[in-house]
C-alpha positions in Angstrom: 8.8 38.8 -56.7 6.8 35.5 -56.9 5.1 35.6 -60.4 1.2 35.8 -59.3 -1.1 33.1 -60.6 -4.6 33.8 -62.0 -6.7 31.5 -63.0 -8.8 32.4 -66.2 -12.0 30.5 -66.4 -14.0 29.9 -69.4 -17.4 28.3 -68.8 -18.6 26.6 -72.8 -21.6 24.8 -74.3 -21.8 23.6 -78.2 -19.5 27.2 -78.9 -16.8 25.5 -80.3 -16.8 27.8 -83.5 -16.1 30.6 -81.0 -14.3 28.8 -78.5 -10.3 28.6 -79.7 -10.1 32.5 -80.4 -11.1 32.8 -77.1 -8.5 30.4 -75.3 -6.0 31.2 -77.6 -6.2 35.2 -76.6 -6.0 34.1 -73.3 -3.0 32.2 -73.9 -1.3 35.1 -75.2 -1.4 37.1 -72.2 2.0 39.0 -71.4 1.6 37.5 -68.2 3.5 34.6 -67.0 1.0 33.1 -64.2 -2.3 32.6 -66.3 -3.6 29.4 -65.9 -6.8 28.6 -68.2 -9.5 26.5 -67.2 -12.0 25.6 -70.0 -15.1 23.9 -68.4 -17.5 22.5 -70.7 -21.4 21.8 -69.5 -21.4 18.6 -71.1 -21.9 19.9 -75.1 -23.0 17.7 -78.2 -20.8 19.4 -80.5 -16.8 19.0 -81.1 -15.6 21.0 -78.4 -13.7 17.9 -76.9 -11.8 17.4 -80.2 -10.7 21.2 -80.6 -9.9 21.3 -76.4 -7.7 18.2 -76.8 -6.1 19.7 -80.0 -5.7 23.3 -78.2 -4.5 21.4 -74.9 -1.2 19.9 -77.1 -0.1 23.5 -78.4 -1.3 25.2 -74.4 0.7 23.6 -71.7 -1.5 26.3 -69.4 -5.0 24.8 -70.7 -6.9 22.4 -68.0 -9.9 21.0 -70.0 -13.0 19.9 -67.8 -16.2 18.1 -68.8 -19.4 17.9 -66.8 -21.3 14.8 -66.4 -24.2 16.5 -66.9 -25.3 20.0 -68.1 -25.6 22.3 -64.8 -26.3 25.8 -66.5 -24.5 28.9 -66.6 -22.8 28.4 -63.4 -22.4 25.0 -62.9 -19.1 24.9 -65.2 -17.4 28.1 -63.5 -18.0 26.5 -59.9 -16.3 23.3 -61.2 -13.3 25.1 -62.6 -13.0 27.3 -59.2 -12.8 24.1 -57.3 -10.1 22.7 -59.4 -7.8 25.6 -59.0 -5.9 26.9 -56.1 -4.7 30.5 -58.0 -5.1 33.6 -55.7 -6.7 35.4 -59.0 -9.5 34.9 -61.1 -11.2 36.4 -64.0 -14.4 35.0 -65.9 -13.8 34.8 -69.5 -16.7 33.4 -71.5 -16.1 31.3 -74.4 -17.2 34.4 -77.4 -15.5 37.0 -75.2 -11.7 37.9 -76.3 -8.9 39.3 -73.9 -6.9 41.7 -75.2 -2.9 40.2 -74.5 -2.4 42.8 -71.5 -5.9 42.6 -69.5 -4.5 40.4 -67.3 -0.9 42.2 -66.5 -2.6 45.6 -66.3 -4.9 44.7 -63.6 -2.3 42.8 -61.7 -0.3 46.5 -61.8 -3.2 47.8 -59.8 -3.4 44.7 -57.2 0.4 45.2 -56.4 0.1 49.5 -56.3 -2.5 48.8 -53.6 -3.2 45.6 -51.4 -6.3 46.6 -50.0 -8.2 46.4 -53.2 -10.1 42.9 -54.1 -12.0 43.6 -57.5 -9.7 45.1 -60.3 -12.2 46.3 -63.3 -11.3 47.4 -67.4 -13.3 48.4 -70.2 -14.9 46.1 -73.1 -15.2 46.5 -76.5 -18.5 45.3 -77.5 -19.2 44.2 -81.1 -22.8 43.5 -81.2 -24.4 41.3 -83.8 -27.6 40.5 -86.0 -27.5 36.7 -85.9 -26.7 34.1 -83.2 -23.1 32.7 -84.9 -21.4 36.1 -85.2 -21.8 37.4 -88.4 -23.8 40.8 -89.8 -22.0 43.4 -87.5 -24.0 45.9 -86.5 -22.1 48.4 -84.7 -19.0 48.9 -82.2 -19.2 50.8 -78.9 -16.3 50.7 -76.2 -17.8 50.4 -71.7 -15.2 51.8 -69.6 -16.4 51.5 -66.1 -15.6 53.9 -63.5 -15.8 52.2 -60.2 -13.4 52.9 -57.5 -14.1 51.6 -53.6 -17.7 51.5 -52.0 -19.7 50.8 -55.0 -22.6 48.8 -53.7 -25.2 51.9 -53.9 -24.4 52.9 -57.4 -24.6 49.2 -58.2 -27.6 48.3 -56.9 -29.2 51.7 -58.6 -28.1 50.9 -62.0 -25.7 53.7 -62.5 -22.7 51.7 -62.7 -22.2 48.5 -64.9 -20.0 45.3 -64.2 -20.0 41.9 -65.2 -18.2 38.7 -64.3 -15.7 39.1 -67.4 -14.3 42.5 -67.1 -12.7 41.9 -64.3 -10.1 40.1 -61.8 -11.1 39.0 -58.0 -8.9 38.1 -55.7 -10.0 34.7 -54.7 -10.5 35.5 -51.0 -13.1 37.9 -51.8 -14.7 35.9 -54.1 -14.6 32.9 -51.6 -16.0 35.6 -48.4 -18.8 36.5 -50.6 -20.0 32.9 -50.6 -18.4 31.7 -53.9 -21.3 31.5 -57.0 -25.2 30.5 -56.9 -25.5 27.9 -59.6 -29.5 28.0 -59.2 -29.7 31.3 -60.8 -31.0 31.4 -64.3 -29.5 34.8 -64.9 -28.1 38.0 -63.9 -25.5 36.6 -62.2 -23.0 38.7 -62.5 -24.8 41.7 -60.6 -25.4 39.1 -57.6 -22.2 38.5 -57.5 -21.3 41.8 -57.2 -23.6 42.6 -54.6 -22.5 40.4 -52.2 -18.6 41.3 -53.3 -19.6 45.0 -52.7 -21.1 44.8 -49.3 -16.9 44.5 -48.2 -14.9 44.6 -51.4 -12.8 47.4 -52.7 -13.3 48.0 -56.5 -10.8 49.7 -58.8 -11.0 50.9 -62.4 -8.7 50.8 -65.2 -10.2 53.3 -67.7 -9.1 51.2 -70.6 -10.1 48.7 -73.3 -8.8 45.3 -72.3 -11.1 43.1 -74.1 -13.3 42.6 -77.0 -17.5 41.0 -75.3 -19.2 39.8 -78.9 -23.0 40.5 -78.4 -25.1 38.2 -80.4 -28.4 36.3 -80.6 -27.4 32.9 -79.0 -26.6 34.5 -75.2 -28.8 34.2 -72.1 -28.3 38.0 -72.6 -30.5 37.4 -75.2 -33.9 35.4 -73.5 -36.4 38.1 -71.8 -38.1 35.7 -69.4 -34.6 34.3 -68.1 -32.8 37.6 -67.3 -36.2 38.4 -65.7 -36.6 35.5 -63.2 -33.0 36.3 -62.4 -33.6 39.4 -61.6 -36.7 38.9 -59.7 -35.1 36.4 -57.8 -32.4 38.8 -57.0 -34.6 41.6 -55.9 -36.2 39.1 -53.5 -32.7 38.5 -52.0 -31.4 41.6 -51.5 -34.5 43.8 -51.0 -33.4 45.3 -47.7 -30.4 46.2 -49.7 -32.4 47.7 -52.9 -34.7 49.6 -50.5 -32.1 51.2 -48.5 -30.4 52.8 -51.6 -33.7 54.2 -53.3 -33.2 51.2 -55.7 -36.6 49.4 -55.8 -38.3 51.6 -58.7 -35.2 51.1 -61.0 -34.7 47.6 -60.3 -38.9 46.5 -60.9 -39.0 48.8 -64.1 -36.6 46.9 -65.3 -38.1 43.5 -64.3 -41.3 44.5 -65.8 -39.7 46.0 -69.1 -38.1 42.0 -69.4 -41.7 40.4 -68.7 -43.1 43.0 -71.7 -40.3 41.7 -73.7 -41.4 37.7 -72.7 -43.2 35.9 -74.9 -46.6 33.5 -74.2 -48.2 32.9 -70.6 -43.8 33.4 -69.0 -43.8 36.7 -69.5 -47.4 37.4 -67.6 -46.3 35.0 -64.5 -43.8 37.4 -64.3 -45.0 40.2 -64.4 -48.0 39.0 -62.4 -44.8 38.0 -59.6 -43.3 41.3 -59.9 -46.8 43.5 -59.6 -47.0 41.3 -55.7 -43.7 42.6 -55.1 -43.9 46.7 -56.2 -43.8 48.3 -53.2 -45.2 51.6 -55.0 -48.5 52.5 -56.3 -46.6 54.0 -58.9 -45.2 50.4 -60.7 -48.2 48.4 -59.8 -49.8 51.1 -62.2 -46.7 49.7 -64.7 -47.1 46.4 -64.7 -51.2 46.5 -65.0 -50.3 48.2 -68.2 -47.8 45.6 -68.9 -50.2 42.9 -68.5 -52.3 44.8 -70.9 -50.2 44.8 -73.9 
């Protein structure tokens, strides 16, 4: 059998204390056909020095540089249109595979064909400080999604992100590729618009380690917000056909109480004009009173 190739993309900006653990673990996959793809949005620190060092030692590393900084996005779209590989898996630069993420999930593309999304579980080390020191505490997400998941997606009860998994490139490319305008939350649009066709599969193991830490868009309240409000706006048909829309605009007002300054009341102002229920207009008056 042809060995498959994936490509593994890792999207950076001024990380380059986190960033060669990170390429280097996906270097070590057990799998023959991984081809990595480190984009860099244009960063003011030494990240070409350590890519061009790396790149000498990783006959599989493609280093790519932005002009200009385009976001979250911008870096993994440029990657995707530099490769050709019929896999792909987002790795962000403080996320670490474990050496067989990529070969298990290839196991469960070849034991069934019809499935486009292959998912795994994380083991997240969260942080106290930005640069990855003071650990906190460990906990291990093992995800169990298996074919039609859109509904349970778009209600919150299952979780997914762009770097536990592998898409077949087809899919990715029928869903309309990635939306580089979005400030956040972009793995959940992604998978809505995979999910309205795709077939997802689990493996119920820990394939690699997600460091949670201060300096993450994760991190900013009034980004993850406008992401998601922006996303709700989208896809409301979709929300309000699965009995979504209460989850989804508590959540978008629990980000605007978490906002500091005039952001957070815009948003929530934005997300009281969209509640559809007298029930979370209630919620975010009381927001706005805090």
């Amino acid at each position: 059998m042809e060995t498959e190739r994936v490509a593994v993309i890792t999207p950076t900006f001024n990380r380059e204390n986190l960033l060669e653990d990170c390429v280097r673990s996906a270097a070590a996959q057990t799998h023959p056909g991984v081809v990595i793809y480190v984009c860099d949005d244009h960063s003011t620190d030494r990240t070409d020095a350590l890519m061009d060092r790396l790149a000498a030692e990783i006959p599989s590393l493609r280093y790519l540089r932005n002009r200009h900084a385009k976001g979250p996005q911008g870096p993994r779209i440029t990657a995707l249109e530099e490769g050709t590989e019929e896999f792909v898996a987002f790795l962000d630069s403080d996320n670490r595979y474990h050496p067989n993420a990529v070969s298990r999930c290839l196991e469960a593309f070849r034991a069934d064909p019809s499935i486009d999304v292959v998912c795994f579980g994380q083991e997240c080390v969260h942080h106290g400080s930005a640069r990855g020191s003071e650990l906190e505490w460990i906990e291990n997400l093992i995800p169990e999604l298996e074919g039609d998941i859109l509904g349970p997606l778009l209600r919150t009860e299952v979780a997914v992100d762009m770097g536990n998994c592998v898409i077949r490139r087809a899919a990715l490319e029928r869903a309309g590729g990635l939306d580089e305008d979005l400030p956040a939350y972009n793995d959940l649009e992604l998978h809505i618009r995979l999910a309205r066709f795709a077939r997802y599969h689990s493996i119920p193991e820990v394939l690699m380690t997600y460091l949670v830490h201060g300096d993450q868009i994760t991190a900013n309240s009034l980004l993850r917000g406008r992401g998601l409000l922006r996303i709700t706006r989208r896809h409301r048909a979709l929300f309000e056909e699965a009995g979504a829309m209460e989850t989804i605009m508590m959540r978008i007002f629990g980000h605007a109480n978490h906002a500091p300054g005039p952001g957070g009341y815009q948003l929530a102002f934005q997300a009281f004009a969209l509640a559809p229920m007298a029930s979370l207009r209630a919620l975010s008056a009381r927001v706005l009173r805090r």
